[in-house]
C-alpha positions in Angstrom: -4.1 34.4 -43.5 -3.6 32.7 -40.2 -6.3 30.3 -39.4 -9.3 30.4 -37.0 -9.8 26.8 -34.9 -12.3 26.1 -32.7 -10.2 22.8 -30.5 -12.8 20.9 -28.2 -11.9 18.8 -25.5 -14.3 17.4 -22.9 -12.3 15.4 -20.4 -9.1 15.3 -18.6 -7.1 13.6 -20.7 -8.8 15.2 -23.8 -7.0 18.9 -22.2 -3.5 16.8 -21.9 -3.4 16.0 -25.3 -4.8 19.1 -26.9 -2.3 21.3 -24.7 0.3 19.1 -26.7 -1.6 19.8 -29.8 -2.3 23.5 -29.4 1.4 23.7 -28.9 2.6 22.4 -32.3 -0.3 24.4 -34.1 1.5 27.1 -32.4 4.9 26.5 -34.1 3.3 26.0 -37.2 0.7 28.9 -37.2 2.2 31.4 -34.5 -0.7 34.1 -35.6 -3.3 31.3 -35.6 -6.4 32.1 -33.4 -7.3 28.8 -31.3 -10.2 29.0 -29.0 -11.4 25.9 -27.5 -13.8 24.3 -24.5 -10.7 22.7 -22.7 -8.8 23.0 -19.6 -5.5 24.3 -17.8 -3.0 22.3 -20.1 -4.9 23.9 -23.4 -4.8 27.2 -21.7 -1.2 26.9 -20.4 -0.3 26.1 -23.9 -1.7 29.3 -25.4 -5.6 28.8 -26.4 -7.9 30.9 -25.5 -10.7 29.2 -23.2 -14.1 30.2 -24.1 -15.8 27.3 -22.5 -14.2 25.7 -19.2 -14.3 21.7 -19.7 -14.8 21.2 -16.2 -18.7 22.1 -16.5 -19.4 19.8 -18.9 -17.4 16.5 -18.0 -18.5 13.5 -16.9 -18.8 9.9 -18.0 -21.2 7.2 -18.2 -24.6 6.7 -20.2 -26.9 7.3 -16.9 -23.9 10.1 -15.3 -24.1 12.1 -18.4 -28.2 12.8 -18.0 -27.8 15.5 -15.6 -25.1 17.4 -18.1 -27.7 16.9 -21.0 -28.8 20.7 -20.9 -25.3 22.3 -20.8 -24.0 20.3 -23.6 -27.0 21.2 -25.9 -27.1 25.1 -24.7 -23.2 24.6 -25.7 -24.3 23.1 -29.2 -26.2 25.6 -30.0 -23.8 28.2 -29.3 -21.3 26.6 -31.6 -23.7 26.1 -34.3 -24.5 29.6 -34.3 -20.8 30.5 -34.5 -20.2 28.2 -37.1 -22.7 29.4 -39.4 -21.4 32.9 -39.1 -18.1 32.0 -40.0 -16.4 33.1 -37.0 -13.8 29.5 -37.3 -11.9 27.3 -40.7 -11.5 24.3 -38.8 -12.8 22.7 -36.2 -10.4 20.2 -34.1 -12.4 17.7 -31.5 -10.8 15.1 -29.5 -12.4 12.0 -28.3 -15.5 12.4 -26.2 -18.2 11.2 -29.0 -21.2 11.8 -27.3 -21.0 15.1 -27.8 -18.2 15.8 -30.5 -20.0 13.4 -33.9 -22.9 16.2 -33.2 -20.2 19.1 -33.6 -18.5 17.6 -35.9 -22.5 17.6 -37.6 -22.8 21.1 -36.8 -19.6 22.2 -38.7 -20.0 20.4 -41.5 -23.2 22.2 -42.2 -21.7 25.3 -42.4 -18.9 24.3 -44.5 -16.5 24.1 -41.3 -13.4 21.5 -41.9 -13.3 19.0 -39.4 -10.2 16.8 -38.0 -11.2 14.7 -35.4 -8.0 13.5 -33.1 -8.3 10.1 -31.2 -10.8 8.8 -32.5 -14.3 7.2 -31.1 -14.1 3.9 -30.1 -16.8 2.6 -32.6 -14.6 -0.9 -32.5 -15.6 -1.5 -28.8 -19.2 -1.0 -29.3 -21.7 0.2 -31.6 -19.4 -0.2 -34.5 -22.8 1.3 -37.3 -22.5 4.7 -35.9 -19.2 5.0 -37.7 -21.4 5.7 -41.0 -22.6 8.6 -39.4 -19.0 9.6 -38.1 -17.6 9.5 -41.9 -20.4 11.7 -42.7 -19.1 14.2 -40.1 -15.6 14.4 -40.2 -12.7 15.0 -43.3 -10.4 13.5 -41.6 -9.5 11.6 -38.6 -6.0 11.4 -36.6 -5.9 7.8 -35.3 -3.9 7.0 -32.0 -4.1 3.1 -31.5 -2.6 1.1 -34.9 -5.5 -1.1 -35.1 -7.8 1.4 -35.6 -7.1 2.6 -39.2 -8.2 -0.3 -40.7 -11.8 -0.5 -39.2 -12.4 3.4 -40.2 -10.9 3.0 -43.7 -13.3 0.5 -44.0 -16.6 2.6 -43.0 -15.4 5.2 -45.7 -13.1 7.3 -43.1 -10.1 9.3 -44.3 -8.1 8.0 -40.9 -4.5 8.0 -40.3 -2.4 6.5 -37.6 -0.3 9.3 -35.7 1.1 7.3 -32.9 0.3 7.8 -29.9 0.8 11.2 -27.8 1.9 9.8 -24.7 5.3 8.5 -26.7 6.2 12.2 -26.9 6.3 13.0 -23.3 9.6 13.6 -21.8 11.0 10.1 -20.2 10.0 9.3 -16.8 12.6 9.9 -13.8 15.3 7.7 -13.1 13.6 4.8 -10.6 16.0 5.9 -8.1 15.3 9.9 -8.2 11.9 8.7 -7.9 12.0 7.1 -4.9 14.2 9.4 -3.0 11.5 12.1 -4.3 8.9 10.3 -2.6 10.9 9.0 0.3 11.2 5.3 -0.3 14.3 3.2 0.2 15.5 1.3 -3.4 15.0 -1.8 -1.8 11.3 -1.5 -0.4 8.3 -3.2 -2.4 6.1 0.0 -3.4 2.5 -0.3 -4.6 0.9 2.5 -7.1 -2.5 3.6 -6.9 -4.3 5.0 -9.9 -8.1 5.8 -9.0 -8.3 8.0 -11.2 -8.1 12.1 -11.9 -12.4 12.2 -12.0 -13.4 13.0 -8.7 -16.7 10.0 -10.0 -14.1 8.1 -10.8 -12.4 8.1 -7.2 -15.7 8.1 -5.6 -16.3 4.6 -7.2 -12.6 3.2 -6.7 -11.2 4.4 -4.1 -12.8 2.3 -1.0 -11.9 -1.1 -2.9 -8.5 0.5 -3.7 -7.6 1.6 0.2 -9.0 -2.0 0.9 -6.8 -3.7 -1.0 -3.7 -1.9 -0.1 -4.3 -1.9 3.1 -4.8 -5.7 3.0 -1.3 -6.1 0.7 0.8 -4.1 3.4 -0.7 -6.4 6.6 0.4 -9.5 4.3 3.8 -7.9 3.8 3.4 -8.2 0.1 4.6 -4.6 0.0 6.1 -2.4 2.1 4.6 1.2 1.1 2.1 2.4 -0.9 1.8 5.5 -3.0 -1.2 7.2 -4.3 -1.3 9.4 -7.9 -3.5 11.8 -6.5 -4.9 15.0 -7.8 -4.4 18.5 -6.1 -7.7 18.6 -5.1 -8.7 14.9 -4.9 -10.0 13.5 -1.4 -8.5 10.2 -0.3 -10.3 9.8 3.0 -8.0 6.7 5.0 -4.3 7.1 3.2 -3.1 8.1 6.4 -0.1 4.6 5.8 0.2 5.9 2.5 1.8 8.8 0.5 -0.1 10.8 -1.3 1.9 12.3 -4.4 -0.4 15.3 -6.0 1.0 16.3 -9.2 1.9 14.7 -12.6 1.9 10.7 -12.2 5.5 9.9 -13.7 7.2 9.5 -10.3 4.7 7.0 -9.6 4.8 5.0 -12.6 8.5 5.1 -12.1 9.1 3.9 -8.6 6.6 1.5 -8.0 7.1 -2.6 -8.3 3.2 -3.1 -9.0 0.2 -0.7 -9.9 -4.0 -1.2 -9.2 -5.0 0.8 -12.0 -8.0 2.3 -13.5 -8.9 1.0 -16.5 -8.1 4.2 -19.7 -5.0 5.5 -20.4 -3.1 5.1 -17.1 -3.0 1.8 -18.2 -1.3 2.6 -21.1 0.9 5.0 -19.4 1.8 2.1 -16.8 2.5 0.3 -20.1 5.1 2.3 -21.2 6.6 2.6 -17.9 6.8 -1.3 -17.6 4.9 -1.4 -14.5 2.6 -5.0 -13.9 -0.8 -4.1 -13.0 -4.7 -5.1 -11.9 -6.7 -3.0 -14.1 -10.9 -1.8 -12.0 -13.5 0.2 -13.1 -17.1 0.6 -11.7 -19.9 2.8 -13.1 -23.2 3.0 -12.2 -25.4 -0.4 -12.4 -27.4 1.4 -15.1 -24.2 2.3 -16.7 -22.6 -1.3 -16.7 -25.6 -3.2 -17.5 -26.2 -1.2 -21.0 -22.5 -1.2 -21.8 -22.5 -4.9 -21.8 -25.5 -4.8 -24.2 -22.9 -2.8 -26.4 -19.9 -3.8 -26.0 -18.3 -5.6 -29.3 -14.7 -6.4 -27.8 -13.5 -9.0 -24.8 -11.6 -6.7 -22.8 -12.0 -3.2 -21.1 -8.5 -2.5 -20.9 -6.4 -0.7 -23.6 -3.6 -2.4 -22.3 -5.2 -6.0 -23.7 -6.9 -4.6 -26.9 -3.0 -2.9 -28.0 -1.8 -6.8 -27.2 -4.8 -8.7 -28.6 -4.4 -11.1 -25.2 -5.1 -10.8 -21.6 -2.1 -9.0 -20.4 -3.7 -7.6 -17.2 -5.7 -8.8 -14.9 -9.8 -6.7 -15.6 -11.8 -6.5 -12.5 -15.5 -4.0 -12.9 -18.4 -3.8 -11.0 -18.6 -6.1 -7.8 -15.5 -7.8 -8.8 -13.4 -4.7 -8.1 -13.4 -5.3 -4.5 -11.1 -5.0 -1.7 -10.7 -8.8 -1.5 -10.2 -9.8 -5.6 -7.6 -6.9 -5.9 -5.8 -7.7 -2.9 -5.6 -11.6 -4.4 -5.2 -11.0 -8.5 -2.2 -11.5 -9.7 -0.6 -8.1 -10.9 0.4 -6.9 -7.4 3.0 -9.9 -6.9 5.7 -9.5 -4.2 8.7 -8.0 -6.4 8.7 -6.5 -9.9 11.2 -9.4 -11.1 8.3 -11.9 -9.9 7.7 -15.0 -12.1 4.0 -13.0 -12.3 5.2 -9.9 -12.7 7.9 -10.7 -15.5 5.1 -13.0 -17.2 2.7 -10.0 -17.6 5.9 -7.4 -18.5 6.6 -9.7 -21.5 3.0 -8.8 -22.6 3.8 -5.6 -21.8 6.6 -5.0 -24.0 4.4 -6.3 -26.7 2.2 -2.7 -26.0 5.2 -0.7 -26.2 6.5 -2.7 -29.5 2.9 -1.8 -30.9 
């Protein structure tokens, strides 16, 4: 009998990954049903969408107050179809607020429960991963650290690598350019504010400073922005705005500012230095830092271990430090930029 999975995912990069995922439970399970709260990769890739991720996403510990009463008529929606059967296995990826309750939820109904990329109990609040092994069977691990720490707290947790490694290989650095109009010799910065529209609300003004600032210093000679399609970048008018898929921006440009997640990572892979920002509300920051168990923000510096990249957050994130911080240096073969790409490699070796 073909099997019935409920595959949750709350967030952007969540619906990347599970559109990847839905795909190979595809060519195992072609007669599989697979309904999910998700977005257009998962429904590109051939889930059904019961519940479109975009009401429901949003981060932050103050941001997510507002989405409170969607997320628990959603809850109980689930626990109701859980208890009458209706899925064999419930798939959730990242976004723990809301996934640990359910994963709860399933597990009272005698609903299996794989849990893919797992929390980030190592970064903070590390004790709620007693409540997570009583949630889950098992859990599919995507940084190599993190085994180890759930094995610990009673976890069935394996390491699956992670899923941006099976994406197809970035363009050539010279198609790139040509698709986005720059000459091979010109000294291109990348902009990654983000594909939240809070997250570009928060970065984006500090981001246009700073660019703007590197291009009257002739640091660089063009800049390029990994926008969304429907993404507002209010000021760009000196720079191109590429709206689509990132990889011709991680392949052409020398230098990237970078929000922190997994464009870091991605910019990783792609060998690209970088000046990794983030800002959240005040509320948001100051309770994270009561929280936080590990130095960095960046998954760039907790895959290395060391401070690869350069972290600015909050206040420090502005125009003036990320025009100055060392990631955007004035060529990509930069005694600043090679230092930080031998870090890199170290990422990509891990």
């Amino acid at each position: 009998m073909a099997p019935r999975i409920f595959l949750s995912a709350g967030e952007p990069s969540g619906d990347l990954h599970g559109g990847a995922l839905v795909t190979a439970l595809r060519r195992r399970w072609p007669d599989a049903l697979v309904e999910s709260l998700g977005g257009p990769r998962i429904r590109a890739a051939g889930a059904v969408i019961r519940f479109a991720m975009e009401q429901y996403t949003v981060m932050g510990f103050v941001e997510v107050l507002g989405k409170v009463p969607a997320h628990l008529r959603l809850l109980r929606t689930l626990e109701s179809d859980f208890a009458a059967g209706k899925y064999d296995l419930a798939i959730l990826i990242d976004y723990p607020g809301f996934h640990v309750r359910v994963a709860e939820a399933a597990r009272r109904h005698g609903v299996k429960v794989l849990y893919y990329i797992a929390p980030q109990l190592w970064a903070w609040r590390p004790g709620r991963a007693k409540r997570l092994a009583g949630a889950v069977d098992r859990l599919a691990a995507v940084l190599p650290f993190e085994p180890a720490f759930f094995t610990k707290h009673g976890i069935v947790a394996e390491y699956v690598g992670h899923p941006l490694l099976d994406r197809a290989p970035l363009p050539a650095r010279a198609v790139a350019r040509q698709a986005l109009g720059f000459a091979p010799d010109e000294r291109v910065l990348g902009l990654f504010p983000g594909s939240r529209h809070q997250e570009v609300h928060r970065l984006w003004t500090s981001f246009r400073g700073a660019a703007l600032r590197l291009l009257d210093m002739r640091v660089c000679d063009r800049v390029v922005v990994a926008g969304t399609a429907t993404g507002e970048y209010p000021g760009a008018e000196r720079f191109v705005v590429h709206r689509g898929l990132p990889d011709q921006v991680f392949a052409a440009a020398d230098a990237a500012l970078a929000k922190s997640g997994t464009t870091t990572l991605e910019a990783a892979l792609a060998d690209l230095p970088m000046v990794v920002a983030y800002r959240v509300h005040p509320l948001t920051s100051w309770l994270a830092r009561q929280l936080i168990t590990v130095p960095w923000i960046s998954l760039v510096n907790l895959v290395a271990e060391a401070p690869v990249v350069e972290e600015l957050v909050q206040s420090d994130a502005s125009p003036e430090r990320l025009a100055a911080a060392r990631g955007p240096s004035r060529s990509r073969s930069g005694p600043t930029a090679a230092a930080q790409r031998t870090g890199l490699a170290e990422v990509r070796r891990r």
